[in-house]
N, C-alpha and C positions, 0 to 999 in steps of 0.2 A: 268028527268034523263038526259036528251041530256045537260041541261042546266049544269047541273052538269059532265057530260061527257066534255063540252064546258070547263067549269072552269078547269076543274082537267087538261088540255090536253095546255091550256094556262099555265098552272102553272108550268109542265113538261117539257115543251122548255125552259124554262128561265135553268134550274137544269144541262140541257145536256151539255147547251152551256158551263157555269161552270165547270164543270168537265171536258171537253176538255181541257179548259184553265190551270187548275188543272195540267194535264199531259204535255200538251207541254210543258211549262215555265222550268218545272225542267231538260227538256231534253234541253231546250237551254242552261240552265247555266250550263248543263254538261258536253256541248258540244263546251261551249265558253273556258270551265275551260281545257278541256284536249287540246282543242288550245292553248293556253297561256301554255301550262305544255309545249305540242312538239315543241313551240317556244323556249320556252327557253332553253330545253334540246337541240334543233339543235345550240340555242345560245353557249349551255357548248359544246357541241360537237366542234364546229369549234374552241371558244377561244382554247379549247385541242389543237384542232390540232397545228391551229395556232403556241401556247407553243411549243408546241412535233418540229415544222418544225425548231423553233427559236433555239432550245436545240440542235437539227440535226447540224443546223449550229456553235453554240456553240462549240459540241463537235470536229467538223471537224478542227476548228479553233485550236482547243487546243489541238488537235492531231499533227497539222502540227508544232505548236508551240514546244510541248516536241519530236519530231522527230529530227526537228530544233535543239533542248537543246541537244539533245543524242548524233548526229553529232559534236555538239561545244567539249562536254562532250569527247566522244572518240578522237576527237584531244585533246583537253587539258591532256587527261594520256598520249595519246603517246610521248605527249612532255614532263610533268612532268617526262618517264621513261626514252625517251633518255638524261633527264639534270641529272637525277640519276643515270644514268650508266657513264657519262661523271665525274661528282661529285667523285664517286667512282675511277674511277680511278684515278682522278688529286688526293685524297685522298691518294691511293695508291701510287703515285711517289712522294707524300710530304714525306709519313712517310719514304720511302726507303731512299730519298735524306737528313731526318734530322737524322735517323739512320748510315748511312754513313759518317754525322757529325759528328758524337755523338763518336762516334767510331775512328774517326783522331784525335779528341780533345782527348780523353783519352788517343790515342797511346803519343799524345803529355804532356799531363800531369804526365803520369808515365814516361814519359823520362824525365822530367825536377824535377817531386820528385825523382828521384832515382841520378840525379845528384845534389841537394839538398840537399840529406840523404848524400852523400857520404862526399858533401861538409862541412856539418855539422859536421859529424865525425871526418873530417881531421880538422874543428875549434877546437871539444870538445878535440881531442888528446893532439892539440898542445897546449892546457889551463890546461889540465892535466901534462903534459910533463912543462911547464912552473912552475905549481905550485908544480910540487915533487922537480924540480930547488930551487926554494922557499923554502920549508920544509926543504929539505937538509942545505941547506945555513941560514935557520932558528936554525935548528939543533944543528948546527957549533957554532952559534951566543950563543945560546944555552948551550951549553956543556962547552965554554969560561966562559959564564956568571958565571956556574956552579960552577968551578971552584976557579974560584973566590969568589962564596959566600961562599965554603967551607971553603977557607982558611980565609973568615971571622967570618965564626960561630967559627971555631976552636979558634978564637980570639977572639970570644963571650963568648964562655965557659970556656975559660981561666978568662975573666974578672970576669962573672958569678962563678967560683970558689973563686973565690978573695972575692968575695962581700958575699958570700956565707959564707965565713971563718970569714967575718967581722961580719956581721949578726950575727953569731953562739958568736961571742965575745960577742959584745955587749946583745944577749939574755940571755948567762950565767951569764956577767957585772948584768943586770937586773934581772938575778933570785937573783943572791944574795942580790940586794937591797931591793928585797920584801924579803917581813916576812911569814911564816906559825903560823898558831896559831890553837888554840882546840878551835869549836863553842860552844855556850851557850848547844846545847843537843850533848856534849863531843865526838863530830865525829871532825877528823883533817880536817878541813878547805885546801881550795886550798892557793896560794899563796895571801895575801893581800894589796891590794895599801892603799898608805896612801894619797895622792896625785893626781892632776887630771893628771900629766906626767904619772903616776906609773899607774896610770888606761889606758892613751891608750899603755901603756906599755902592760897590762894585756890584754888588749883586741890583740892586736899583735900578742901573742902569741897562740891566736886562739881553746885555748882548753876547754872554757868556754863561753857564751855567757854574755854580760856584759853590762845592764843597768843602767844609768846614771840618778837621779833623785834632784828635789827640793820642797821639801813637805811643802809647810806652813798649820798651825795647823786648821787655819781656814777652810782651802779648802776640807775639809773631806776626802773621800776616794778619793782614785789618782792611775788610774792604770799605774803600773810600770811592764814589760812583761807582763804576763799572771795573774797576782796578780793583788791586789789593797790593797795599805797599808794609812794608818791615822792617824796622830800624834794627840795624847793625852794629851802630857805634854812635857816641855823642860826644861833643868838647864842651861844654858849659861853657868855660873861662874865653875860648878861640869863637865860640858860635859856628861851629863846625860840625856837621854830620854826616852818617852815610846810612842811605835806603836801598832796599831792591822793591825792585815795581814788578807785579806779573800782571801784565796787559796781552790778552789772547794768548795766555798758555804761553808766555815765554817770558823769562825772567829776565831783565834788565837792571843793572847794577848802578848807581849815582854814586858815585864816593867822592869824600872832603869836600861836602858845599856848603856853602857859607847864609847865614839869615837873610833872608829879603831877593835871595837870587832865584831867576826862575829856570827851576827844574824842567825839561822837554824832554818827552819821550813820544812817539805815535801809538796809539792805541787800537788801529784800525788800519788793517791791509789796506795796501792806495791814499790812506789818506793823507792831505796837504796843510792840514793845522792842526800843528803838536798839542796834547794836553800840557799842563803848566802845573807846576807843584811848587809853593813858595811858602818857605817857614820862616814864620815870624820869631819865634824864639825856642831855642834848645836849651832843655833842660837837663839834670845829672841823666836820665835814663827815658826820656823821654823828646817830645816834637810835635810843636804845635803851630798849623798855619790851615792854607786851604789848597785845595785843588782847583783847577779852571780848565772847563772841556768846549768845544765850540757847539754854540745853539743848534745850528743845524744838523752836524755830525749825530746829536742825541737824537735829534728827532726824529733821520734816518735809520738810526738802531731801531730806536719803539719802534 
């Protein structure tokens, strides 16, 4: 049993030592580890501070700095105010002294328009006054002239009676040399030329209107005033011919009439004074005279 005592008691010193070793080792690394923690926190501690003193100075610095600026700062308004207050008033003795101006120039302008106006006036008078001068003397000029054209018309219308008196001859001369005759549809005819004299005779006389025509046979219809007339046929040797007349879209036929006789047809629905168609001479193929419409019937077409 000792021997066994012996062993077991060898074998238990080894185990103690162990477990000592077990326990301190953690207690130094735990003890190394919160040294190194309070180093370092003394380390954060002082860089703080350190900062915090550098800040201190910082701010002092930049204290004195914007002191410094406030100082500059309040000079610069007091002088900004007194060049404001200076500004203003040289302002104010501008505007009085251009006011001032302003006001002799006008005294002075309205004296010199108003001597202007007046002067103008005494222009415009004396141009008025000059030209009633004128008028009057125009007047004179005038009423001379007057006078004298009267005593010329009076010597117009004396001529003018004369010619007048001649006229009236020579139209009665000419009524009597034209002829009156009864048309083909037995209405008395106006007075009839035979002649192209006796035709602007006729037309002269101005109570008819009086177209002038030359119809050859071949040319078909022809208008002559408001008509349109067509030779048919001619006799040269007999003075014999035949026409159709289209008067308002409807054809009317004259056949075998002789020189100088007056052709009647109506030309106008209602109307009571035939147009007149009188040839003065027929030739191989051809017919030459005038036509004759009544003045007013024309002028009621126009």
């Amino acid at each position: 049993m000792n021997t066994e005592n012996s062993n077991n008691t060898e074998s238990f010193v080894p185990v103690t030592v162990e477990h000592r070793r077990s326990t301190w080792v953690p207690a130094l690394v735990v003890g190394a580890a919160v040294s190194a923690f309070c180093f370092f926190q003394y380390s954060q501690v002082s860089d703080l501070r350190r900062a915090l003193d550098a800040n201190k100075a910082e701010t002092a610095a930049i204290q004195t700095q914007l002191s410094a600026q406030s100082s500059a700062l309040a000079g610069t308004a007091s002088d900004l105010q007194a060049k404001l207050d200076s500004t203003e008033q040289q302002t104010s003795q501008s505007i009085a002294k251009v006011q001032d101006a302003a006001k002799k120039h006008a005294d002075v302008v309205a004296g010199n328009l108003e001597k202007s106006i007046e002067q103008k006036n005494a222009e415009r008078q004396a141009a008025v006054n000059a030209e009633l001068a004128g008028v009057k003397n125009s007047v004179s000029d005038t009423a001379t002239q007057m006078s004298s054209k009267i005593d010329g018309v009076n010597t117009s219308v004396d001529s003018v009676k004369t010619d007048l008196a001649s006229t009236k001859a020579v139209v009665d001369k000419t009524a009597a040399d034209l002829q009156r005759a009864t048309g083909d549809l037995g209405v008395m005819s106006g007075l009839i030329a035979t002649n192209g004299k006796e035709i602007g005779e006729l037309r002269a006389m101005g109570d008819r209107n009086i177209y002038e025509f030359t119809i050859a046979k071949k040319a078909g219809l022809q208008k002559v005033g408001d008509v349109q007339i067509r030779v048919t046929k001619t006799d040269e040797k007999k003075n014999r011919y035949t026409i159709v007349v289209m008067a308002d879209d409807k054809l009317v036929e004259k056949k075998d009439k002789t020189t100088n006789e007056p052709v009647q047809f109506y030309a106008a629905q209602g109307s009571r004074t035939p147009y007149e168609v009188v040839v003065n001479q027929v030739g191989k193929d051809t017919i030459k005279g005038y036509m004759a419409t009544p003045k007013l019937l024309a002028t009621a077409r126009n």
